[in-house]
C-alpha positions in Angstrom: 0.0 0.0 0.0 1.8 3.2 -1.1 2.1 6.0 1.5 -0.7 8.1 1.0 -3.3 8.7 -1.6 -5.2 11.8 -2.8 -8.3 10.2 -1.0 -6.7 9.3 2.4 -4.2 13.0 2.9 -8.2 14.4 2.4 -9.5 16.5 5.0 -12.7 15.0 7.4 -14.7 13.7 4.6 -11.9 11.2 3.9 -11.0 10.3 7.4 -14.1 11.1 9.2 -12.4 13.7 11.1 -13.9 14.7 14.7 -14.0 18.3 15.9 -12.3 18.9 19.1 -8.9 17.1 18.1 -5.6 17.7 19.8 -3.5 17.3 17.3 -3.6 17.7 13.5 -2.4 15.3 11.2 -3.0 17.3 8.0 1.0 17.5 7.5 1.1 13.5 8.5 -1.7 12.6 6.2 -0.4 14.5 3.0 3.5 13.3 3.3 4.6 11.8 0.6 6.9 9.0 2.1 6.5 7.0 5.7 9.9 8.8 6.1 8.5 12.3 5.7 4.8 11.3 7.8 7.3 10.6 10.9 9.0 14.0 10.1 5.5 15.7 10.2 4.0 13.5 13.3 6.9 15.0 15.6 6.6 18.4 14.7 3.0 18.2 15.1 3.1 15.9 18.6 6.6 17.5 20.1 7.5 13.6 20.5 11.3 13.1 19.4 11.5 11.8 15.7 13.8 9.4 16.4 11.8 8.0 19.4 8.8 7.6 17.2 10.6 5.8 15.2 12.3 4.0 17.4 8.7 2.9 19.2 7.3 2.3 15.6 10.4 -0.3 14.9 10.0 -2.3 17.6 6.5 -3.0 17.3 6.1 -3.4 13.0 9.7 -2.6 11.4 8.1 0.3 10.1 5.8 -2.3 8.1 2.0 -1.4 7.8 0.8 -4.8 6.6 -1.9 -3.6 4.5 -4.8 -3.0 6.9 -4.0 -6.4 8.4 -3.9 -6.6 12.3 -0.8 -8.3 14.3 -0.7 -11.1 16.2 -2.0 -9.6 19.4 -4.9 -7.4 17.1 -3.2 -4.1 16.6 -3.3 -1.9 13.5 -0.2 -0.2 11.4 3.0 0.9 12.2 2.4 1.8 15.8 -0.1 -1.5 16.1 -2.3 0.2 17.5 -4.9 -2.1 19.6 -8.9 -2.1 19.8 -8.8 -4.0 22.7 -8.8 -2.5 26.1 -5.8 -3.6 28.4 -6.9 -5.0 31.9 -4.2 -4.8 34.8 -1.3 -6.0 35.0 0.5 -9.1 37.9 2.6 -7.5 40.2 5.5 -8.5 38.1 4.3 -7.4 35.2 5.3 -3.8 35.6 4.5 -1.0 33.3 1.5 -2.5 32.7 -1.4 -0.2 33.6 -5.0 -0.2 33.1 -6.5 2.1 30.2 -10.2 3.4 30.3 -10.3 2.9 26.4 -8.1 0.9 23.2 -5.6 2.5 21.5 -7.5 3.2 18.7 -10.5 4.8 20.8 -7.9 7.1 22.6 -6.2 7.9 19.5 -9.1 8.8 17.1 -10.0 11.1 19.9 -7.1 12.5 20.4 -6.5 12.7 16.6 -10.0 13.3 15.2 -9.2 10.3 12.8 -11.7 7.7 12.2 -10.8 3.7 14.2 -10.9 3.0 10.0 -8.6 5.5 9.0 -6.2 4.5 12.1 -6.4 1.0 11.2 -6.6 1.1 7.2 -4.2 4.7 6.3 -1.1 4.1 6.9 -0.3 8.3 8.0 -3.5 7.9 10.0 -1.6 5.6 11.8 1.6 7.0 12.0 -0.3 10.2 13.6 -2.2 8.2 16.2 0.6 6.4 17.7 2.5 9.8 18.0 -0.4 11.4 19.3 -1.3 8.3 22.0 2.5 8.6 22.8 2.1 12.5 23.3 -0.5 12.0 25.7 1.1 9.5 27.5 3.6 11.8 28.2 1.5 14.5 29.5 0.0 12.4 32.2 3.2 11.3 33.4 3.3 12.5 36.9 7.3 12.0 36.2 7.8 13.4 33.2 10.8 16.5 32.6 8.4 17.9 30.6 8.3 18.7 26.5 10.8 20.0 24.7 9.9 21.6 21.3 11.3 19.6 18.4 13.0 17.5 20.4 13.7 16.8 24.4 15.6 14.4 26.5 14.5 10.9 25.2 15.5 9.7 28.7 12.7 11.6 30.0 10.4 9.8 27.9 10.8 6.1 29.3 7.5 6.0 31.0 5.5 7.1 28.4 7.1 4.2 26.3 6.3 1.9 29.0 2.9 2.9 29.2 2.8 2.2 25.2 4.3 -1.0 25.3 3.2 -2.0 28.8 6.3 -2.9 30.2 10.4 -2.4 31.0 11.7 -4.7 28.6 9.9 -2.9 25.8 11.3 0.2 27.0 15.0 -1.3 26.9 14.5 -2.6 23.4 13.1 0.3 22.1 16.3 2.4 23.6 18.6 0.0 22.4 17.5 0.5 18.9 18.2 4.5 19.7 21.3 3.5 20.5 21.9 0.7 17.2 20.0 2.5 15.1 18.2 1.0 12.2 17.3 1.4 8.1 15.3 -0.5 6.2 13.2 -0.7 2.9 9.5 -1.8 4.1 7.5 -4.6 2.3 5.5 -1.7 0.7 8.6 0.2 -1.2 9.1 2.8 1.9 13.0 3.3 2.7 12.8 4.6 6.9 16.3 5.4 8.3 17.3 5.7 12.1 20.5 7.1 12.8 22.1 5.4 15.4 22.5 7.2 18.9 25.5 6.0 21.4 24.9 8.5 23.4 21.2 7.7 24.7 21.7 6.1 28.0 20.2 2.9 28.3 17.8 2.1 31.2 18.9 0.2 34.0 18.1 -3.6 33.8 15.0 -5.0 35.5 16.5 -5.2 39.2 13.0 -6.3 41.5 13.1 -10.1 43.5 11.6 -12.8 41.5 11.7 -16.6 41.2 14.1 -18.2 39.4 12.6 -17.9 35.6 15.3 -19.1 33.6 15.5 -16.2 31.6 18.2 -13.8 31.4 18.9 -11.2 34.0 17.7 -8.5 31.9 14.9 -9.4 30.5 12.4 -9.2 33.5 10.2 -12.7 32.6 7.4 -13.0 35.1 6.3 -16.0 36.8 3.1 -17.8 36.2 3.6 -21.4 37.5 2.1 -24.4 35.4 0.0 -26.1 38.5 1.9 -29.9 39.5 -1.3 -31.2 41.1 -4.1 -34.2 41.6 -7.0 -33.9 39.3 -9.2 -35.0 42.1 -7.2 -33.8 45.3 -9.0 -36.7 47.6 -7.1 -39.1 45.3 -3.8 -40.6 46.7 -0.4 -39.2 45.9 0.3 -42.4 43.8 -2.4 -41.5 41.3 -2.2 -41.6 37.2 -4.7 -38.9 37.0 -3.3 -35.6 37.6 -1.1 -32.7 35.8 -0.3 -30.7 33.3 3.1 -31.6 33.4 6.1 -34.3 34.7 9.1 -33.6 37.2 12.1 -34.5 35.9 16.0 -33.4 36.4 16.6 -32.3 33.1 19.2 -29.7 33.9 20.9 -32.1 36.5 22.5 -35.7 35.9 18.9 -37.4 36.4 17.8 -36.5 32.8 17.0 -36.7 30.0 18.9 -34.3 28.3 18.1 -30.9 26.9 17.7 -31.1 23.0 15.5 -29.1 21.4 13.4 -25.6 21.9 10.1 -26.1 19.9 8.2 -23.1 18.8 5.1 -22.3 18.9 2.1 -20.5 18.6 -1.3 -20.1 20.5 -3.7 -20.2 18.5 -5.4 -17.7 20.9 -4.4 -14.4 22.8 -2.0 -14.6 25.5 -4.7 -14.1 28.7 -6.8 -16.9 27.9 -3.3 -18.6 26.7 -1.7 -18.2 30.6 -5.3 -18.8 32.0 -5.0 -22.5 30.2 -1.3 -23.0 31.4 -2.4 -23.0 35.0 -5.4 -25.4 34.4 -4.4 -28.6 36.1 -6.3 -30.4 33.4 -5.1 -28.7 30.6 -1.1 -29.1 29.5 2.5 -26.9 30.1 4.9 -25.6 28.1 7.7 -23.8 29.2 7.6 -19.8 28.4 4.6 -17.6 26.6 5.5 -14.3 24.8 3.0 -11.5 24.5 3.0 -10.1 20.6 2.1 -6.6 21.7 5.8 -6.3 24.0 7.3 -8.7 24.0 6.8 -9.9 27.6 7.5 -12.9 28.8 6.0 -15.0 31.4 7.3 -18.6 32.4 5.0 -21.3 33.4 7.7 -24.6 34.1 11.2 -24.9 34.9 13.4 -26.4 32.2 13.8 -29.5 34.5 10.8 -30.7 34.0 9.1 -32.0 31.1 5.9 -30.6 29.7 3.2 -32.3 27.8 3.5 -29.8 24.5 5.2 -31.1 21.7 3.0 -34.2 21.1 5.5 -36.6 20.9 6.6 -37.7 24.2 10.2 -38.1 22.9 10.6 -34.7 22.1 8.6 -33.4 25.1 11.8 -35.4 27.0 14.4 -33.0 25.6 12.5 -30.0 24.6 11.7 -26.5 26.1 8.4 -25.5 25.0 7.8 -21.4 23.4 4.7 -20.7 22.6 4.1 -16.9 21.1 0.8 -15.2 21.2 -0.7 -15.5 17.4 -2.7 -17.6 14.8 -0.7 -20.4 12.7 -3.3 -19.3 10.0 -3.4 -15.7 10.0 -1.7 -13.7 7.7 -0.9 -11.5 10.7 2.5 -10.1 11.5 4.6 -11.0 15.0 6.0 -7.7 16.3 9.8 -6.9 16.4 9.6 -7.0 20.2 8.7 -10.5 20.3 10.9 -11.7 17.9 13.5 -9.6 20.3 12.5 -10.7 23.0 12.0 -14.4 22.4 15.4 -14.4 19.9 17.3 -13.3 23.4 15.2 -15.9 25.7 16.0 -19.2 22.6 20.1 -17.8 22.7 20.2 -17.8 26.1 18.3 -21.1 27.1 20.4 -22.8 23.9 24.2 -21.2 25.4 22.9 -23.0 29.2 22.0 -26.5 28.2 24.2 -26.9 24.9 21.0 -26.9 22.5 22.7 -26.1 18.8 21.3 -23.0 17.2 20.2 -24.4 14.3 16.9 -25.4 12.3 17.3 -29.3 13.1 17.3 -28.2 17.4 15.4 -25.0 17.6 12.1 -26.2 15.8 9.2 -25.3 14.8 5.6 -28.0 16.5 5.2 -28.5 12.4 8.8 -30.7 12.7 8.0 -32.7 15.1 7.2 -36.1 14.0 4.2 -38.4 15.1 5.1 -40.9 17.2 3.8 -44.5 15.2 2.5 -45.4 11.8 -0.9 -43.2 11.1 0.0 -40.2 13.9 1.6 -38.1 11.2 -1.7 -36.7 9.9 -2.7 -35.2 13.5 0.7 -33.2 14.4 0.5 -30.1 14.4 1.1 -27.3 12.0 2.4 -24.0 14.3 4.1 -21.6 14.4 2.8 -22.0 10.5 3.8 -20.3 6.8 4.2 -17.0 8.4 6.6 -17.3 11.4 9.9 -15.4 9.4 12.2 -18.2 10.3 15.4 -15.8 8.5 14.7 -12.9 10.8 14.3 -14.9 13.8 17.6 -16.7 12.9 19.5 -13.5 12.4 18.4 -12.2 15.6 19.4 -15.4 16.9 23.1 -14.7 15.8 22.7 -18.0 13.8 21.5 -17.0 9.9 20.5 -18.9 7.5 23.1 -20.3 5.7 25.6 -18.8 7.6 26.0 -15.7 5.7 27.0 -17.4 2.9 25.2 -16.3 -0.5 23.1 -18.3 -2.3 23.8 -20.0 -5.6 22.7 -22.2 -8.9 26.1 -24.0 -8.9 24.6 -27.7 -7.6 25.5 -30.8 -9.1 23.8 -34.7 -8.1 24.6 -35.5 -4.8 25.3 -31.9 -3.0 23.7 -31.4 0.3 21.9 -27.8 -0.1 20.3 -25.5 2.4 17.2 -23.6 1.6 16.8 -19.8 2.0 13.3 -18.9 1.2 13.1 -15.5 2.2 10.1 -13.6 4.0 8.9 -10.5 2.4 9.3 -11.0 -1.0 8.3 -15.0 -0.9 4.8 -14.7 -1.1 3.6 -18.4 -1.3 0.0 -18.8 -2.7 -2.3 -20.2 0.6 -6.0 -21.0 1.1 -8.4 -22.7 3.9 -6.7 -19.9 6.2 -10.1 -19.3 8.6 -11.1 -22.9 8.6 -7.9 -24.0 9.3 -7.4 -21.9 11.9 -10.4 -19.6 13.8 -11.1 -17.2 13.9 -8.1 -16.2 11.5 -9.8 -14.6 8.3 -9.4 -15.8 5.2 -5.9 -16.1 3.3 -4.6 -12.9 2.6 -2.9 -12.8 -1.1 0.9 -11.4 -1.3 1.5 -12.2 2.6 5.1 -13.3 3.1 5.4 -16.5 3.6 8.7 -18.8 5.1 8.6 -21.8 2.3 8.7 -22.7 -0.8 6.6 -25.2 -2.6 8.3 -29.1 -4.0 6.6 -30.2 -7.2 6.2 -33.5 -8.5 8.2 -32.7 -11.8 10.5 -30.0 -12.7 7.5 -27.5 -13.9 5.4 -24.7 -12.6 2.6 -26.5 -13.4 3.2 -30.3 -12.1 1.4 -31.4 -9.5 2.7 -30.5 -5.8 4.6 -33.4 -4.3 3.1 -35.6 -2.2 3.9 -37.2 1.6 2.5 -40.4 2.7 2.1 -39.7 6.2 0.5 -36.4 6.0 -1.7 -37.6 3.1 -1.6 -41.3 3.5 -4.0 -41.9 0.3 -0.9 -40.5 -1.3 -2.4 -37.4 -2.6 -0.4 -34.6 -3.9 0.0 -31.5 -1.5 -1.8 -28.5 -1.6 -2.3 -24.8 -1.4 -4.1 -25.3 1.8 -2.6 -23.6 5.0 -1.8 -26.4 7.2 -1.1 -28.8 4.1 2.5 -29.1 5.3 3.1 -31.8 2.5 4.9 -30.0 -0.1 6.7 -27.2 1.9 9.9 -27.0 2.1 10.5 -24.4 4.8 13.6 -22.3 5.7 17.0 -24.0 6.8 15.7 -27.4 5.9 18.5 -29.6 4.1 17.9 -31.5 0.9 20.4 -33.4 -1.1 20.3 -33.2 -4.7 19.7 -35.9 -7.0 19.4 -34.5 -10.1 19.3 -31.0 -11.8 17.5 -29.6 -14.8 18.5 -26.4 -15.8 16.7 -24.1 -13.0 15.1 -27.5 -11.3 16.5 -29.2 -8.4 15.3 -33.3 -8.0 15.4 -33.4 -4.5 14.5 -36.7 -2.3 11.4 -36.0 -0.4 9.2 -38.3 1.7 11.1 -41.3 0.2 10.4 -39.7 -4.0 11.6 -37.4 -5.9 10.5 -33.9 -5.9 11.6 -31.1 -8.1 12.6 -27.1 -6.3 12.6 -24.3 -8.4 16.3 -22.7 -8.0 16.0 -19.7 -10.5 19.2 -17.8 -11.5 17.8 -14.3 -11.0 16.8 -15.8 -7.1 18.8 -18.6 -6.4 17.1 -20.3 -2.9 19.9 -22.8 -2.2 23.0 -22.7 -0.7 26.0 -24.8 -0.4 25.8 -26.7 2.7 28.3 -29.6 4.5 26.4 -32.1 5.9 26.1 -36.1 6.8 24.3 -37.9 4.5 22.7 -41.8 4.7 21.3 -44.6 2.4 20.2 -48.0 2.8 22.6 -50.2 4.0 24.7 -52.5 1.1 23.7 -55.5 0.8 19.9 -54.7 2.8 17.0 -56.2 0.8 14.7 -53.6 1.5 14.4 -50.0 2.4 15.1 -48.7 6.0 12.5 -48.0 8.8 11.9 -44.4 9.9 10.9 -43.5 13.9 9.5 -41.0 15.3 11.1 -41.9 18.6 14.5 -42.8 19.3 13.7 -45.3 22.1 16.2 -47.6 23.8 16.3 -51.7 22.8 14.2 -54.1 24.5 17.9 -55.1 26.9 18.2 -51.9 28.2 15.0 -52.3 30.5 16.4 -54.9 32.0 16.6 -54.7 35.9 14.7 -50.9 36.1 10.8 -52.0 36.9 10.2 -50.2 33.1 8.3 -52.1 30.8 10.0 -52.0 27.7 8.3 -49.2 25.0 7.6 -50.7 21.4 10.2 -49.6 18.9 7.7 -48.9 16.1 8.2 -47.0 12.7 6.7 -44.4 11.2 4.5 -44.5 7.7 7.9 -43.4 5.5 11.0 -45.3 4.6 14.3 -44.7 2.6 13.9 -47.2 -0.6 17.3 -48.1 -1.9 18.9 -45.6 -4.4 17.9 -42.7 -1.9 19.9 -40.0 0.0 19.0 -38.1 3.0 20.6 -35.7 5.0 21.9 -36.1 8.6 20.9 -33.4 11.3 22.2 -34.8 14.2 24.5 -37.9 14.7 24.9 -38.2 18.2 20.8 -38.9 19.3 20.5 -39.5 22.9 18.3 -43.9 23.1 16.2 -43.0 25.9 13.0 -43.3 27.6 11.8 -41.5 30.7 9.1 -42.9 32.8 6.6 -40.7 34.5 2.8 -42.1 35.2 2.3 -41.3 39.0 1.3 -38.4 40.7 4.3 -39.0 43.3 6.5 -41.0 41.1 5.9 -44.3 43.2 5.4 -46.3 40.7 8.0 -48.6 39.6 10.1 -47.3 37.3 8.9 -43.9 37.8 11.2 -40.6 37.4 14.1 -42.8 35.2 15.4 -42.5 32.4 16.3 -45.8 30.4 19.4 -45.0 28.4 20.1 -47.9 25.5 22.7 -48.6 23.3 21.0 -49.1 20.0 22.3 -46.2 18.0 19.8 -43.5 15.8 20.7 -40.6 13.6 18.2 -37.5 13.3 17.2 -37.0 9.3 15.9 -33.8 7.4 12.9 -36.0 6.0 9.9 -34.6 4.6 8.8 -31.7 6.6 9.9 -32.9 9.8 12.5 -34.1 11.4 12.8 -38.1 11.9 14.9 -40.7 13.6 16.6 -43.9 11.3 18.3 -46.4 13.1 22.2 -46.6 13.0 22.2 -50.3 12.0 19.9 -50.1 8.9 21.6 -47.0 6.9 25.2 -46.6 6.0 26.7 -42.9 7.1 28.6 -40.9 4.5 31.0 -38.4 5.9 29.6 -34.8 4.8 31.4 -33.5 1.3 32.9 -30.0 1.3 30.9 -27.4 0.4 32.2 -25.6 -2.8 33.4 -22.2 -3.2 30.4 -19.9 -4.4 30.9 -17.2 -6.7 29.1 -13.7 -5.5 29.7 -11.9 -8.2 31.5 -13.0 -11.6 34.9 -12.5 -12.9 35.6 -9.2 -15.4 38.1 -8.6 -18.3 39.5 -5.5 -18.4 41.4 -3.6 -21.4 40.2 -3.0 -24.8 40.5 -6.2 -27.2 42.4 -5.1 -30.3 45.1 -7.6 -31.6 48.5 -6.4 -29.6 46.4 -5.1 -26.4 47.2 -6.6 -22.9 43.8 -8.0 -21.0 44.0 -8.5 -17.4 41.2 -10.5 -15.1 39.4 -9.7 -12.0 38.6 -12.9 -10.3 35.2 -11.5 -8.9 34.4 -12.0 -5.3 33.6 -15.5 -3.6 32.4 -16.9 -0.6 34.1 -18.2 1.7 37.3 -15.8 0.9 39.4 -18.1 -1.7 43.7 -19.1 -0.9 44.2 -19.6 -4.2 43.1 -18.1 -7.4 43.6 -20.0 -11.2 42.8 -18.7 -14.9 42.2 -19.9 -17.7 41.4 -18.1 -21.4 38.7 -18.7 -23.4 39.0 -18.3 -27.3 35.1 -18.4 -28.5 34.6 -20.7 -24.8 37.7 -22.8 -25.9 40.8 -23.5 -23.8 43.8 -21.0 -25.3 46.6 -23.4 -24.6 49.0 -22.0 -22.1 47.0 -18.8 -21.2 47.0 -19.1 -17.1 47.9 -15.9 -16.0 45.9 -13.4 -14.8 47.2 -11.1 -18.0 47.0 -12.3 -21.6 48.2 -10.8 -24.4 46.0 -10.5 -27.3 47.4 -11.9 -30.9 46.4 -12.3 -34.1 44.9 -15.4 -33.7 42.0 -13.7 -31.8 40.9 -11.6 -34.4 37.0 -11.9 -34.8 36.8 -14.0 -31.8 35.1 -13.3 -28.3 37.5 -13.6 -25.1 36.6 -14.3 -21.7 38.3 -16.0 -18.7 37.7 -18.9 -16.3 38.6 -18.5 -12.7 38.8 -21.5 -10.6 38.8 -20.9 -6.5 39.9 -23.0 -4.2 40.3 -22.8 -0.4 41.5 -25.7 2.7 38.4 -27.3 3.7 36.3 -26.6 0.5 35.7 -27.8 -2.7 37.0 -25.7 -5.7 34.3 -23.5 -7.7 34.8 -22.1 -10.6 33.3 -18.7 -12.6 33.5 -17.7 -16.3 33.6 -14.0 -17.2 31.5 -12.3 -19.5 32.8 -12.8 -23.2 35.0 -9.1 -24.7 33.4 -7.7 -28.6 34.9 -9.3 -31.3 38.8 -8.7 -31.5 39.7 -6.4 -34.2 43.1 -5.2 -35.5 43.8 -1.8 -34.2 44.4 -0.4 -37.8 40.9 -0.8 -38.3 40.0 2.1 -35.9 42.6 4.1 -36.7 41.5 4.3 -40.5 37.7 4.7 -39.1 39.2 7.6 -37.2 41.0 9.3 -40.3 37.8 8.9 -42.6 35.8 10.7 -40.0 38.4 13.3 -39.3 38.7 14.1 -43.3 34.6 13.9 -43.3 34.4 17.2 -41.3 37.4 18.9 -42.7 
């Protein structure tokens, strides 16, 4: 949506404009950029530009999403809320009680329309500077306004008040301090010039429990219940919950693994009111869209019931963020922040890697037996922006490494789909997921589709467990079977021109890697097949659970080792995401862990390796598949090599070799006559003779570094060599011409 139309910079006809307004937005509504609306709203507001736009970051990146609301319901760059904020816990401080939403206070304040606020993007860009204006006012605290300007210290509680809360307020002064610039989704290039000199607010320094989190991030404490479902039941009752104690961050296990995102599929009051039902189930933390807060509910010793796989509930930490898998809405910045720091943090303490395979979305977790697959869940869903969450993770995509079209049979890729600009057909968005509405076309999406042959229009690729009538996927939201989704592994098996033939879901399926967008990058990684000599293809789990020996003598009954719907048919490749999985089974059925066996964890010696497979991840065992050490990933070329010099017969040409990725040792050339090998021409100079004449020249640079395999560029071909006594007779004819 561009930044302001004829109709929408109109006076109150357009915007329904109220008399008795306290601030115009006639300068906001008729500027021509986003840049120049934020320019107007702080003249007009006396709110500091660069705190609007700090405020405005945090909570959209500047983004106005089209008239679409967030995750928590609010509107524009501001996301500003209808809803009407109750109290606040005790430790949720900042967090006050407002009379009216957002959007009430700021149409009055503004004399805008609640339609204009949520649908123009100025409109909004006035109302949150005008709700942060007031704010300010009625701060009992506040060191007054400063025309044009002020002490942005002096501003803290009114930020608070904004974004209900401290950590909100650090974030938002931390980028003051970072700065920011960025081109939005709708064309709009908004620049923040960083600030070292705005002091940072002291960290969150108040008593309270042990959370897990980081000192500075203030997470609050809401306690999953450990209790009876009947309380006159003994203490060595099955029927109780919503969670199991455990020593998962001591030496009674099991281990820490994975962090599993996910989302609510409500808003976060009702979301913390379920988390302390006894009946209900736990997870581990909640994150509030609208700021970012965080409240925890379990300790990461125990184990809650929210992954549904009991496996991965075992070794997981459990994040769910306020939102709707099927709503094209948008997460704010603050709670990717937020939960980004909260993910790092967790991950550095109990040695979780900080990559796709270990920090997960619910969607990759796989059933647990044959015909489960079909009921796992789908969250955090196509628009959680696994890149931006990566890079504020510290962990990108890829690695920073660029993406490429240089893949041959048998590479190990990485896919980079992109957020903004990857805007993935969906459909079945409200059904899929109330009360979402309906699909909303050119939302950015985190996946790309697989197709069943190398061609737009071939049939999507189809998975056997999600689909088990063998179906091909569809454009339908939660219809996981086709999506490939950002940082999953593949390995090539064949390549047609700009088609990758991928395995998938034990067939081939076919990726569209164009040249102008290449989506794959060069990646080092494991690989397995079906072991030689094996006369049939290998079992896939969705549990890596010990063998029947290693019950012996513990008063466990031994757990089935039972496979999934898929297997790896001979002639197939798969990646490897982890080769060290921990065999274990921990029991828990009592309330006070009397029962035999109860509170230990069975630890077997029956190896497993952990698979990219389909859209999930999977277990295979050790003794079925035979492990290929990873091959080096090749040297990618960024941008290509040039020819320099003019190519007349008797010139000198030199080469630039172009840049690459990783940074190359060693740099060769070789000359291309009409794409032909010049025999002995392997410097980065080459004289040009007469043998060139009429021909095109170009060069072929070959790069090579310890630890990778080489890659290799060719330049752009010269003109047509010509003899130099061919110009210089042009020259004299034109010179005599005009004599």
């Amino acid at each position: 949506m561009p930044p302001m139309s004829p109709v929408s910079a109109a006076p109150a006809s357009a915007t329904g404009a109220q008399s008795g307004a306290q601030v115009s937005c006639a300068a906001t509504l008729s500027a021509p950029t986003r840049e120049a609306a934020f320019a107007a709203a702080a003249r007009d507001t006396g709110v500091p530009e660069p705190l609007l736009k700090a405020v405005s970051y945090m909570l959209s990146r500047w983004d106005d999403h089209s008239g679409r609301p967030s995750a928590d319901g609010g509107y524009g760059v501001f996301d500003l809320s209808d809803r009407t904020p109750g109290p606040g816990t005790d430790a949720d401080k900042g967090r006050v009680a407002e009379a009216k939403s957002q959007i009430t206070r700021a149409a009055e304040l503004t004399g805008l329309t609640a339609d204009a606020l949520r649908r123009v993007p100025n409109a909004g860009v006035c109302g949150g500077a005008a709700l942060l204006a007031s704010y300010q006012r009625e701060n009992p605290r506040r060191d007054g306004l400063r025309s044009g300007g002020g002490d942005l210290a002096a501003w803290r509680d009114a930020v608070g008040r904004f974004g209900a809360g401290h950590d909100f307020v650090r974030q938002v002064y931390q980028t003051l301090r970072g700065g920011e610039s960025r081109v939005t989704a709708d064309g709009q290039t908004v620049t923040l010039p960083a600030d070292e000199s705005v002091p940072l607010p002291p960290a969150e320094t108040a008593a309270a429990p042990d959370t897990g989190c980081p000192e500075d991030l203030g997470c609050e404490a809401i306690p999953a219940p450990y209790a009876k479902l009947t309380p006159t039941d003994p203490d060595n009752t099955t029927k109780y919950g919503n969670h199991d104690i455990a020593d998962r961050t001591g030496s009674g296990g099991p281990k820490l693994d994975y962090i599993v995102i996910h989302d609510t599929e409500g808003y976060y009051d009702p979301s913390v009111r379920l988390v302390q039902d006894p009946a209900y189930l736990a997870w581990n933390y909640t994150i509030r869209s609208s700021d970012g807060h965080v409240a925890q509910h379990l300790d990461p010793k125990d184990v809650g019931w929210h992954a549904g796989n009991w496996y991965v509930n075992m070794h997981s930490i459990g994040v769910e963020h306020e939102g709707f898998a099927g709503d094209a809405t948008w997460y704010t910045e603050s709670a990717y922040q937020t939960s980004a720091t909260l993910v790092k943090h967790l991950a550095a303490t109990y040695g979780i890697p900080l990559d796709r395979a270990h920090v997960i979305g619910h969607d990759q977790v796989p059933g647990t037996v044959a015909g489960a697959t079909k009921s796992m869940h789908w969250d955090p869903g196509p628009y959680w922006d696994w890149d931006h969450y990566f890079e504020l993770l510290g962990a990108p995509i890829g690695g920073g490494r660029a993406a490429t079209t240089q893949v041959s049979a048998g590479d190990v890729v990485e896919v980079r789909t992109g957020y903004q600009d990857n805007r993935q057909p969906l459909t079945g968005c409200a059904a899929a997921s109330p009360p979402s509405p309906e699909c909303v076309p050119g939302a950015g999406t985190n996946f790309l589709p697989l197709r069943q042959a190398p061609s737009e229009d071939a049939p999507l690729a189809a998975d056997p467990g999600w689909k088990p009538s063998g179906e091909a996927g569809t454009t339908y939201v939660s219809d996981v079977s086709a999506r490939v989704v950002s940082g999953h592994k593949l390995v090539v098996a064949e390549v047609r021109g700009d088609w990758l033939g991928v395995w998938w879901a034990g067939s081939l399926a076919w990726l569209h890697n164009p040249a102008d967008r290449p989506v794959v990058l060069q990646a080092a990684a494991k690989t397995v097949t079906v072991k030689a000599g094996a006369t049939g293809p290998a079992a896939v789990y969705g549990r890596a659970y010990p063998e029947s020996a290693a019950y012996t003598g513990t008063d466990v009954p031994v757990q089935a080792v039972s496979p999934l719907e898929y297997t790896i048919p001979a002639g197939q490749t798969y990646a490897v995401s982890d080769d060290d999985v921990v065999t274990d089974y921990y029991r828990a059925t009592s309330f006070d862990g009397s029962a035999p066996g109860d509170r230990t964890d069975v630890t077997g010696q029956d190896r497993y390796y952990q698979l990219w497979y389909a859209h999930r991840q999977v277990f295979v065992r050790a003794a079925d598949v035979d492990l290929h050490d990873a091959r080096p990933s090749a040297l990618v070329s960024t941008a290509p090599p040039v020819v320099r010099g003019v190519p007349w017969v008797g010139r000198r040409l030199t080469a630039s070799p172009g840049a690459w990725t990783p940074s190359p040792k060693k740099i060769r050339y070789q000359w291309l006559r009409d794409g032909a090998k010049i025999r002995g021409a392997t410097g980065r100079a080459y004289h040009v003779t007469g043998r060139d004449r009429g021909t095109r020249l170009s060069v072929r640079v070959t790069a090579s570094a310890p630890g990778y395999e080489s890659g290799a560029a060719t330049s752009a071909a010269t003109a047509p060599v010509r003899s130099p006594w061919h110009r210089h007779r042009h020259s004299h004819r034109h010179q005599r011409h005009h004599r």
